[in-house]
PDB file with one MODEL, atoms N, CA, C and O in Angstrom:
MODEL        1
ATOM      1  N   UNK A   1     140.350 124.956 224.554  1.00  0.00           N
ATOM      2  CA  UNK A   1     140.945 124.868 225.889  1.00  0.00           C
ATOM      3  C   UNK A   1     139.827 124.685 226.905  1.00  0.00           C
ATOM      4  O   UNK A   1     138.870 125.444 226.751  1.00  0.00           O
ATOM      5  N   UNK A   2     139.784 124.050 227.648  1.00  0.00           N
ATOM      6  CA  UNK A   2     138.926 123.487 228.879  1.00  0.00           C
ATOM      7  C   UNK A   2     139.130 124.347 230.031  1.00  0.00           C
ATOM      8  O   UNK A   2     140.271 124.676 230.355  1.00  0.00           O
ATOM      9  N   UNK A   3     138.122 124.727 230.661  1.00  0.00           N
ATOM     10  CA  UNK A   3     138.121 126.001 231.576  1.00  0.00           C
ATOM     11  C   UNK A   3     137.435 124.863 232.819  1.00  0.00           C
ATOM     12  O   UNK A   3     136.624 124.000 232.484  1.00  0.00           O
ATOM     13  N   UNK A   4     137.887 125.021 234.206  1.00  0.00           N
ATOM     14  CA  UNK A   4     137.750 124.609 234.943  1.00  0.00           C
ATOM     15  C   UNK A   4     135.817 124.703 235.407  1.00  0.00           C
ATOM     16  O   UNK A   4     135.415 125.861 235.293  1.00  0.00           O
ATOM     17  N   UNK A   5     134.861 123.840 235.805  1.00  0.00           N
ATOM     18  CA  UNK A   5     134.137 124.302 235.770  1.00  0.00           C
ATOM     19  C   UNK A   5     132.989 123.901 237.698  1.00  0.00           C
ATOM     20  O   UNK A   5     132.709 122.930 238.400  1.00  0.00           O
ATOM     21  N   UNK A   6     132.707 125.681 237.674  1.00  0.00           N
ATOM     22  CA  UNK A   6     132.249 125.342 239.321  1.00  0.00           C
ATOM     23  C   UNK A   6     130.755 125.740 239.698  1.00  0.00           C
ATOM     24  O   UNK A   6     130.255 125.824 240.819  1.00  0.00           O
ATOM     25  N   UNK A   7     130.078 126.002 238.225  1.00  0.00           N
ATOM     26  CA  UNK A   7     129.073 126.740 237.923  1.00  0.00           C
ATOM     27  C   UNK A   7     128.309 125.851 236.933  1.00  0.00           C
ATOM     28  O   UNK A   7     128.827 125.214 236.016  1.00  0.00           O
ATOM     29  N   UNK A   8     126.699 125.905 237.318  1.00  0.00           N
ATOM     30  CA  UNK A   8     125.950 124.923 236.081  1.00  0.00           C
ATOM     31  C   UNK A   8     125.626 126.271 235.206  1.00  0.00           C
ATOM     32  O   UNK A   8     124.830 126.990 235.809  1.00  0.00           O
ATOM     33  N   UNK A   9     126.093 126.867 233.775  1.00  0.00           N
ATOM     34  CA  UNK A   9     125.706 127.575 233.159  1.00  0.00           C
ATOM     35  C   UNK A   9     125.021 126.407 232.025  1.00  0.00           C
ATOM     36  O   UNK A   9     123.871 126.548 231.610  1.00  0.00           O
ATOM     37  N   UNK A  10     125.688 125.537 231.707  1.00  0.00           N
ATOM     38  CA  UNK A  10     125.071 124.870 230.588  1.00  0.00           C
ATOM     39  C   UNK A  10     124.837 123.467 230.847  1.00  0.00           C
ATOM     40  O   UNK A  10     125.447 122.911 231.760  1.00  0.00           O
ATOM     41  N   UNK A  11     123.834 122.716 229.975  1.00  0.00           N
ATOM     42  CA  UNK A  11     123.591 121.503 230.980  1.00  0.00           C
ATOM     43  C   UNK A  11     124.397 120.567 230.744  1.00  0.00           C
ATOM     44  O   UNK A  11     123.857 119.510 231.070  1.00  0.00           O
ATOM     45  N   UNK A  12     125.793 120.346 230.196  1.00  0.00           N
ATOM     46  CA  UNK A  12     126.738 119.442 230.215  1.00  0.00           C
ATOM     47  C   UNK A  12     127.736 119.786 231.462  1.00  0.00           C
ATOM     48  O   UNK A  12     128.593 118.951 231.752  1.00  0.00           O
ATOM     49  N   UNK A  13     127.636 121.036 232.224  1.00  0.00           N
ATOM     50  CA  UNK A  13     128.649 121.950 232.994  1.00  0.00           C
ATOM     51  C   UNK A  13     128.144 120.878 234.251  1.00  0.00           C
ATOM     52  O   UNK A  13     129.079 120.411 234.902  1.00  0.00           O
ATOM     53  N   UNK A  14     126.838 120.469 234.631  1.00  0.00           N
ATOM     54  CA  UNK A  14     125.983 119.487 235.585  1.00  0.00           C
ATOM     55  C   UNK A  14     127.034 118.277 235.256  1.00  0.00           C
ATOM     56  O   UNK A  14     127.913 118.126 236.104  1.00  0.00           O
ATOM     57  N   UNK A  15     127.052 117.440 234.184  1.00  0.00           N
ATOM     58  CA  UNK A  15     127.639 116.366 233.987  1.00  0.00           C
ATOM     59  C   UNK A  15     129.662 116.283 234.560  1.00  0.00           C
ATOM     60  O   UNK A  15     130.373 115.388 235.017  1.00  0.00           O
ATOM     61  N   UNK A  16     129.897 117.834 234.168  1.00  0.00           N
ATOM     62  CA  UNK A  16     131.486 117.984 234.148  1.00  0.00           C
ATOM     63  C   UNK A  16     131.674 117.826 236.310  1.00  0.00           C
ATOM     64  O   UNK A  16     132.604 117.566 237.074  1.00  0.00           O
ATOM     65  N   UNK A  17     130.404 118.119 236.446  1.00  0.00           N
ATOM     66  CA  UNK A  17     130.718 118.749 237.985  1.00  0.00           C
ATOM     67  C   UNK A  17     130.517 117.557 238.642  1.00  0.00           C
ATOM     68  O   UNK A  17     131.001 117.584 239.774  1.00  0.00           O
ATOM     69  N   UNK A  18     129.852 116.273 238.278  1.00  0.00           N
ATOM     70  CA  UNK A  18     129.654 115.090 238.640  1.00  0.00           C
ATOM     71  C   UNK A  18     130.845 114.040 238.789  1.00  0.00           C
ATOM     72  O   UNK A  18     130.993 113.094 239.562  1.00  0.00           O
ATOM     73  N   UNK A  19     131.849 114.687 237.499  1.00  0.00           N
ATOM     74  CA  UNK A  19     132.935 113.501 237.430  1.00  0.00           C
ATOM     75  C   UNK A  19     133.673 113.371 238.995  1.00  0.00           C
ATOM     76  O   UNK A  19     133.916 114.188 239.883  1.00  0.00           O
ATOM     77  N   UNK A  20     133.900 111.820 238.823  1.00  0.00           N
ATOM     78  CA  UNK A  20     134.184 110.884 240.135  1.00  0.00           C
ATOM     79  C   UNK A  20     132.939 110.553 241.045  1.00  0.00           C
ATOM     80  O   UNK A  20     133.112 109.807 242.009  1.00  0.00           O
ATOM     81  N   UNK A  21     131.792 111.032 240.801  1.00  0.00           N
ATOM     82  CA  UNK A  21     130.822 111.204 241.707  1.00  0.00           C
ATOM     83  C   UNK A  21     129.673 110.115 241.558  1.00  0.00           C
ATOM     84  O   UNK A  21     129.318 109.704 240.454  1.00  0.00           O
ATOM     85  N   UNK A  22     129.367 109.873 242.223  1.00  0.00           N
ATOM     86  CA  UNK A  22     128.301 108.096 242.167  1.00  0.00           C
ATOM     87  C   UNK A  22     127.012 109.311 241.242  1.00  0.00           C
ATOM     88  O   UNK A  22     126.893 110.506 241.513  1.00  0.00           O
ATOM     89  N   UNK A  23     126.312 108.650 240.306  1.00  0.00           N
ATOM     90  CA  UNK A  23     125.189 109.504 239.227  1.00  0.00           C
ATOM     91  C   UNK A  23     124.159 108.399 239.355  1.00  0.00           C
ATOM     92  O   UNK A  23     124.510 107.320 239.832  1.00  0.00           O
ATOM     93  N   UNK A  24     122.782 108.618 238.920  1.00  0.00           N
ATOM     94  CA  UNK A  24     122.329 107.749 238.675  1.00  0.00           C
ATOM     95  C   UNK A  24     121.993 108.127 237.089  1.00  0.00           C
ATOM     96  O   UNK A  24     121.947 109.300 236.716  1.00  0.00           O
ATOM     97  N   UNK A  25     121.756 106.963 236.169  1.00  0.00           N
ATOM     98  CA  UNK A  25     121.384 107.400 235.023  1.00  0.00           C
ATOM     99  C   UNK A  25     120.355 106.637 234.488  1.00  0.00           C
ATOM    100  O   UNK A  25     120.538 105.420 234.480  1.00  0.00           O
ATOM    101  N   UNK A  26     119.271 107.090 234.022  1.00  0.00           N
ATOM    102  CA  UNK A  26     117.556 106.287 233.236  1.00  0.00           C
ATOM    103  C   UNK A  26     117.875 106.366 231.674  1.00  0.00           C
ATOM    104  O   UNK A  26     117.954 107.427 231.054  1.00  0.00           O
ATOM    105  N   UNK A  27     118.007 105.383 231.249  1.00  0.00           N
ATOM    106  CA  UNK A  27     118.026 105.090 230.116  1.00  0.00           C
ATOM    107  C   UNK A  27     116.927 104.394 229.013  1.00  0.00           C
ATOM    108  O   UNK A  27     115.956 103.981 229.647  1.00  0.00           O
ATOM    109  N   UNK A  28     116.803 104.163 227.668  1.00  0.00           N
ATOM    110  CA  UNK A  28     116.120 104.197 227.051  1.00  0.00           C
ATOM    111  C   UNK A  28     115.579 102.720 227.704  1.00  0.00           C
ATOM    112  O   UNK A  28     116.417 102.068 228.327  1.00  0.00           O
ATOM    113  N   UNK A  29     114.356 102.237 227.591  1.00  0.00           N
ATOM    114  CA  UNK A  29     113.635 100.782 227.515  1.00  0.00           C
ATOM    115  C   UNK A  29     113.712 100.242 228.754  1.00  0.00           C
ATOM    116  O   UNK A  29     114.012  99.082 229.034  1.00  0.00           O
ATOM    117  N   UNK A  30     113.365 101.327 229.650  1.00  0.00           N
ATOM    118  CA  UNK A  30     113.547 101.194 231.002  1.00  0.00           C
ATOM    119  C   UNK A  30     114.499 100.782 231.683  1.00  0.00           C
ATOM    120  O   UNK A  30     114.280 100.284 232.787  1.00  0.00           O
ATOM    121  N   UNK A  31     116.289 100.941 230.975  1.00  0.00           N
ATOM    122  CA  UNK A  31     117.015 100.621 231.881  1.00  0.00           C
ATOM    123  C   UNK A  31     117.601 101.924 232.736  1.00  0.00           C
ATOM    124  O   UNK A  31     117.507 103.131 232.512  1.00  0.00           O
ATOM    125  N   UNK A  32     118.161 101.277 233.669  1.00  0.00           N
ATOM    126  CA  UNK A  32     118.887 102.355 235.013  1.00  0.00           C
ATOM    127  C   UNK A  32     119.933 101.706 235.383  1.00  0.00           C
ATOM    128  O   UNK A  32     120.124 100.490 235.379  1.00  0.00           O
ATOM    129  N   UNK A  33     120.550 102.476 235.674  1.00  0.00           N
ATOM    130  CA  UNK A  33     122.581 102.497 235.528  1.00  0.00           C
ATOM    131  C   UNK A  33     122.438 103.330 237.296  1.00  0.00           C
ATOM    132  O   UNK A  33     121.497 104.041 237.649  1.00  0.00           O
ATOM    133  N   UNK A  34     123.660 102.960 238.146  1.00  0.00           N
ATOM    134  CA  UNK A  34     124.307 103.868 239.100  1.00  0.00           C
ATOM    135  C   UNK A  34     125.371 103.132 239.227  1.00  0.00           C
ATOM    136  O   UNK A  34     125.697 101.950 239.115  1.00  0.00           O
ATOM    137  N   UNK A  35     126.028 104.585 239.606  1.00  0.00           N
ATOM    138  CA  UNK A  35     127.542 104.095 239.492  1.00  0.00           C
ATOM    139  C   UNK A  35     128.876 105.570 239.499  1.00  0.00           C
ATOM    140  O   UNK A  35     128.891 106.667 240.058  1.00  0.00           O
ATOM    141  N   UNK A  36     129.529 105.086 238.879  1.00  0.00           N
ATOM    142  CA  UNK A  36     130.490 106.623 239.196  1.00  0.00           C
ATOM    143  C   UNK A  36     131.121 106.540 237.755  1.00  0.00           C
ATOM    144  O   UNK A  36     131.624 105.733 236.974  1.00  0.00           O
ATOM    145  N   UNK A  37     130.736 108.062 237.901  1.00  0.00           N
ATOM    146  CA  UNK A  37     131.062 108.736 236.606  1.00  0.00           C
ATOM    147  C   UNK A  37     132.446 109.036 236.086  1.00  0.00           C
ATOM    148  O   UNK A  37     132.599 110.250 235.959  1.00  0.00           O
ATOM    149  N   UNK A  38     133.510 108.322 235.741  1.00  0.00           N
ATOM    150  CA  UNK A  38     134.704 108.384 235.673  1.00  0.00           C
ATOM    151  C   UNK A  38     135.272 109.401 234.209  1.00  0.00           C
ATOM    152  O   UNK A  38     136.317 110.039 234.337  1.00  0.00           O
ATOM    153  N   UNK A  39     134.559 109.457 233.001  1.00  0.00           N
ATOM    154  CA  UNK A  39     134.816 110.647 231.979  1.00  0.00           C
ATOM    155  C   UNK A  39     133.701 110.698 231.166  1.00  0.00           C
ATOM    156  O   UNK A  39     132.952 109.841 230.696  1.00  0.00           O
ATOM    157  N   UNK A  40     133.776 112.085 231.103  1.00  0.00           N
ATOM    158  CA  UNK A  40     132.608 112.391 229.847  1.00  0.00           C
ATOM    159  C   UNK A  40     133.471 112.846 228.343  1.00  0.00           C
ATOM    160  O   UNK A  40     134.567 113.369 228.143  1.00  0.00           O
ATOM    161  N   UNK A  41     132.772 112.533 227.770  1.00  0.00           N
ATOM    162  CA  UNK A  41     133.546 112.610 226.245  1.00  0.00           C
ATOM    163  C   UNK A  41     132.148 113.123 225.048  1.00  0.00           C
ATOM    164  O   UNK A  41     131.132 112.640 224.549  1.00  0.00           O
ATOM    165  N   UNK A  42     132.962 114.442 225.045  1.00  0.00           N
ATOM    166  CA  UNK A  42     131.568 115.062 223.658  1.00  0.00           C
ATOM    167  C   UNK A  42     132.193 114.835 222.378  1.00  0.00           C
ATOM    168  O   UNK A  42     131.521 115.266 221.441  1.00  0.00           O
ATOM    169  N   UNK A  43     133.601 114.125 221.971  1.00  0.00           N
ATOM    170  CA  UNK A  43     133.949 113.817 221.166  1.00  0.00           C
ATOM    171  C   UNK A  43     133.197 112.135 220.159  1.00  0.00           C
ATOM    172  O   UNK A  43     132.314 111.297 220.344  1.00  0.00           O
ATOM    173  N   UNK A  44     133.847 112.332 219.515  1.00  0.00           N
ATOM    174  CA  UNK A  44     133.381 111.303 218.430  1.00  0.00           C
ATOM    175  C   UNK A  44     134.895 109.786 218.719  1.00  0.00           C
ATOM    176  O   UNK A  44     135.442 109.024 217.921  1.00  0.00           O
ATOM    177  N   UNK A  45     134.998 109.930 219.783  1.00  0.00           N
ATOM    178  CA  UNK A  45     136.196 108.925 219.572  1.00  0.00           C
ATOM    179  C   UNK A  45     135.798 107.679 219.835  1.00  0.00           C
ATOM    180  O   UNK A  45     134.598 107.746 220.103  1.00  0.00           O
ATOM    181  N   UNK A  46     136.258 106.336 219.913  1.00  0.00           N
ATOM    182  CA  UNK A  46     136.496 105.390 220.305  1.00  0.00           C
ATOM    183  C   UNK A  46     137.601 104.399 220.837  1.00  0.00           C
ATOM    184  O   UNK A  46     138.693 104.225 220.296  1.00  0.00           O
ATOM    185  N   UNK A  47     137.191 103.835 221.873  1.00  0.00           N
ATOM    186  CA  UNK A  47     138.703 102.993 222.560  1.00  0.00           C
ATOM    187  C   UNK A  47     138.121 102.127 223.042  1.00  0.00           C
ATOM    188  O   UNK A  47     136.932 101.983 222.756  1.00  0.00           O
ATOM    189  N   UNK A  48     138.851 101.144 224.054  1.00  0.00           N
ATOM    190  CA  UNK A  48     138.307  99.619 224.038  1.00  0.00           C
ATOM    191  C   UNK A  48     139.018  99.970 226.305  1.00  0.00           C
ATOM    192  O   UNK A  48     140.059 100.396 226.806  1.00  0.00           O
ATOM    193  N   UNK A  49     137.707  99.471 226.850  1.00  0.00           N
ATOM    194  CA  UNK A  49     138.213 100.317 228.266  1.00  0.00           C
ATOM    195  C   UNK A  49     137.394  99.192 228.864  1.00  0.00           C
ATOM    196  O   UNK A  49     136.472  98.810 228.143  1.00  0.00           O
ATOM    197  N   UNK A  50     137.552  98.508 230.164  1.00  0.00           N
ATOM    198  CA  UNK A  50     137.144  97.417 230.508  1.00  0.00           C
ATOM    199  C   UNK A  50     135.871  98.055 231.300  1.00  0.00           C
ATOM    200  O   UNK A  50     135.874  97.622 232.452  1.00  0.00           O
ATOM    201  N   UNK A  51     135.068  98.710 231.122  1.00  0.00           N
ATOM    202  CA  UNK A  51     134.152  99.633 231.724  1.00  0.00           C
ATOM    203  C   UNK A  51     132.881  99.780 230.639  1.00  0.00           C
ATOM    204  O   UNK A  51     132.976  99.790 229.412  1.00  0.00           O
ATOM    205  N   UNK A  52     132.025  99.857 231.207  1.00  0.00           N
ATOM    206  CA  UNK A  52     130.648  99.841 230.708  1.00  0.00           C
ATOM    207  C   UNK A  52     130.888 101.727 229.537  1.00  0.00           C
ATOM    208  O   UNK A  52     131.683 102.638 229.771  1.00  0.00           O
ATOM    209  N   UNK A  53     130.180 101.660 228.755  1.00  0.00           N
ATOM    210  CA  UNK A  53     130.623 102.676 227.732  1.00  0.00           C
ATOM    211  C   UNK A  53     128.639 102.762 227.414  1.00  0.00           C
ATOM    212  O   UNK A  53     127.912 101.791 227.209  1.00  0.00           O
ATOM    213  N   UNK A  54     128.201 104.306 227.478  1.00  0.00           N
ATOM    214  CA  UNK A  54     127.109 104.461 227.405  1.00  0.00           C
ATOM    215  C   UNK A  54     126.940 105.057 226.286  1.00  0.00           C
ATOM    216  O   UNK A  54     127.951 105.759 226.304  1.00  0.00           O
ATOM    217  N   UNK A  55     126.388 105.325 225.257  1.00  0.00           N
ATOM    218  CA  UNK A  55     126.327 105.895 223.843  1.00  0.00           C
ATOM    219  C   UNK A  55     125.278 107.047 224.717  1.00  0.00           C
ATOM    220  O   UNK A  55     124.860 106.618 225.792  1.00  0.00           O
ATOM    221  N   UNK A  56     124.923 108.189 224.395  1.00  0.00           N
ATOM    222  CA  UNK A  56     124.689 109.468 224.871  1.00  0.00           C
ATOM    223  C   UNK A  56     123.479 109.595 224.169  1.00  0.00           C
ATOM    224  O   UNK A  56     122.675 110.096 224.956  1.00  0.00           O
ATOM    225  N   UNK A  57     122.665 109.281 222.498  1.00  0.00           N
ATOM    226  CA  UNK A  57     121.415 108.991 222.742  1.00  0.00           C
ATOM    227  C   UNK A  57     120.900 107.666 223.045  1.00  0.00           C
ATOM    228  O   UNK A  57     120.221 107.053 222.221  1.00  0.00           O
ATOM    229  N   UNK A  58     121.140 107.278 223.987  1.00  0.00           N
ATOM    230  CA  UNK A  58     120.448 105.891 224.768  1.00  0.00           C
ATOM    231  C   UNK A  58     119.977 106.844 226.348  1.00  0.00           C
ATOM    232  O   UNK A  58     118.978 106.525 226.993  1.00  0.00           O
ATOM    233  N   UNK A  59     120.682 107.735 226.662  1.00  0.00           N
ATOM    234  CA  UNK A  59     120.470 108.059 227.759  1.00  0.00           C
ATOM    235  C   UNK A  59     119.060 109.551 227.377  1.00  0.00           C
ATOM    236  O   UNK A  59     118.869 110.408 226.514  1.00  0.00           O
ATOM    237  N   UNK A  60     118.280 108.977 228.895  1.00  0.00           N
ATOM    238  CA  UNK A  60     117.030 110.186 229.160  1.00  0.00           C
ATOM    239  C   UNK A  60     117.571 110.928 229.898  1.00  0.00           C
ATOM    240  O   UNK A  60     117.674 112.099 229.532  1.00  0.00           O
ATOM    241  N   UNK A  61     118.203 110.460 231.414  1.00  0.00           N
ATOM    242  CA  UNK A  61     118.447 111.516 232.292  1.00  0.00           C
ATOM    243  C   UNK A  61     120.047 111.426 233.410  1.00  0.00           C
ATOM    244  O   UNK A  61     120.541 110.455 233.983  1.00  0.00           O
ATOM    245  N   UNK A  62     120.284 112.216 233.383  1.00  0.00           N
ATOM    246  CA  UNK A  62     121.822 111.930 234.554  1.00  0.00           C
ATOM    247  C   UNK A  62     121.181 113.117 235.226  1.00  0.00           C
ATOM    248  O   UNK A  62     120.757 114.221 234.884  1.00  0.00           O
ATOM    249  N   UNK A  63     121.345 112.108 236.797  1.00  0.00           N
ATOM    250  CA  UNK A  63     121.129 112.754 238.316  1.00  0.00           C
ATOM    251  C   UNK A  63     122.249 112.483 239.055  1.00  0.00           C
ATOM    252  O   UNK A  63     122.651 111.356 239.346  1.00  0.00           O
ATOM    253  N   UNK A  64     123.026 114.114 239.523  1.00  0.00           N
ATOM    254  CA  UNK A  64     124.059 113.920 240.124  1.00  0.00           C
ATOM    255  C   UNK A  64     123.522 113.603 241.345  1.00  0.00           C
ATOM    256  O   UNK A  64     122.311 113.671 241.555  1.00  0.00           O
ATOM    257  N   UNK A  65     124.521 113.179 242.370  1.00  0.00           N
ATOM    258  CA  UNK A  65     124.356 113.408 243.835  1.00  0.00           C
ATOM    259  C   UNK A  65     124.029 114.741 244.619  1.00  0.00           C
ATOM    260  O   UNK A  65     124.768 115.725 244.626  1.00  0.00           O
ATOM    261  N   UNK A  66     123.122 114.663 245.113  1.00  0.00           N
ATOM    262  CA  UNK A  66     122.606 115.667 246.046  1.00  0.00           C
ATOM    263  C   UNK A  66     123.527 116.622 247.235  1.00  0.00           C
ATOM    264  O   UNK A  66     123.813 116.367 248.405  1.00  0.00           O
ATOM    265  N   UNK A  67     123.847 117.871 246.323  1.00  0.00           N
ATOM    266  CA  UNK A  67     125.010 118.944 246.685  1.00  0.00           C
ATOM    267  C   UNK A  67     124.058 119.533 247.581  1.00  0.00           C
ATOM    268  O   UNK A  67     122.868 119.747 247.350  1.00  0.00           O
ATOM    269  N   UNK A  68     124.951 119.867 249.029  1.00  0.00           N
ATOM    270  CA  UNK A  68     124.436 120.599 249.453  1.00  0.00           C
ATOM    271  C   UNK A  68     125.199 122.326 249.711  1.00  0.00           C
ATOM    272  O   UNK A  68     126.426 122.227 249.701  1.00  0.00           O
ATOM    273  N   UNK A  69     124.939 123.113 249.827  1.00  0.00           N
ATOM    274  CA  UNK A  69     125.482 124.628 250.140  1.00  0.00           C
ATOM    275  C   UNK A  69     125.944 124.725 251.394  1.00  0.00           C
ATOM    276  O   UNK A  69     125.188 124.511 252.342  1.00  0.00           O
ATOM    277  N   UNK A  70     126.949 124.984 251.529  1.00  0.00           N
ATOM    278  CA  UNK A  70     127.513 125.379 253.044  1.00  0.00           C
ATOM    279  C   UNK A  70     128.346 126.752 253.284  1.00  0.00           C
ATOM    280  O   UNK A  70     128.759 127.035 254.408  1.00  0.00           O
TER     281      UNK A  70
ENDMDL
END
């Protein structure tokens, strides 16, 4: 069951808190991606989605947008 998440305890909890949110992402062989993060998937599935699809070891780093505290 999926628990709502509003807290970075773990470093995928960073990725969950990003969805809808413009990310930038550095990827292997010097490429770089920005754009908006529409689902993360720790599953093993596959589907056919007219959207760029990132395989998860190709990626070095995801940088959310800059939260500020109020």
């Amino acid at each position: 069951q999926s628990r709502p998440v509003t807290t970075v305890e773990e470093p995928l909890d960073l990725v969950r808190l990003s969805l809808d949110e413009r990310i930038y992402v550095k990827m292997r062989n010097d490429r770089e991606l920005r754009g908006r993060l529409h689902v993360s998937n720790s599953l093993n599935t596959k589907r056919i989605i007219p959207m760029l699809f990132v395989r998860g070891d190709g990626v070095i780093l995801v940088s959310p947008p800059t939260r500020t505290g109020t």
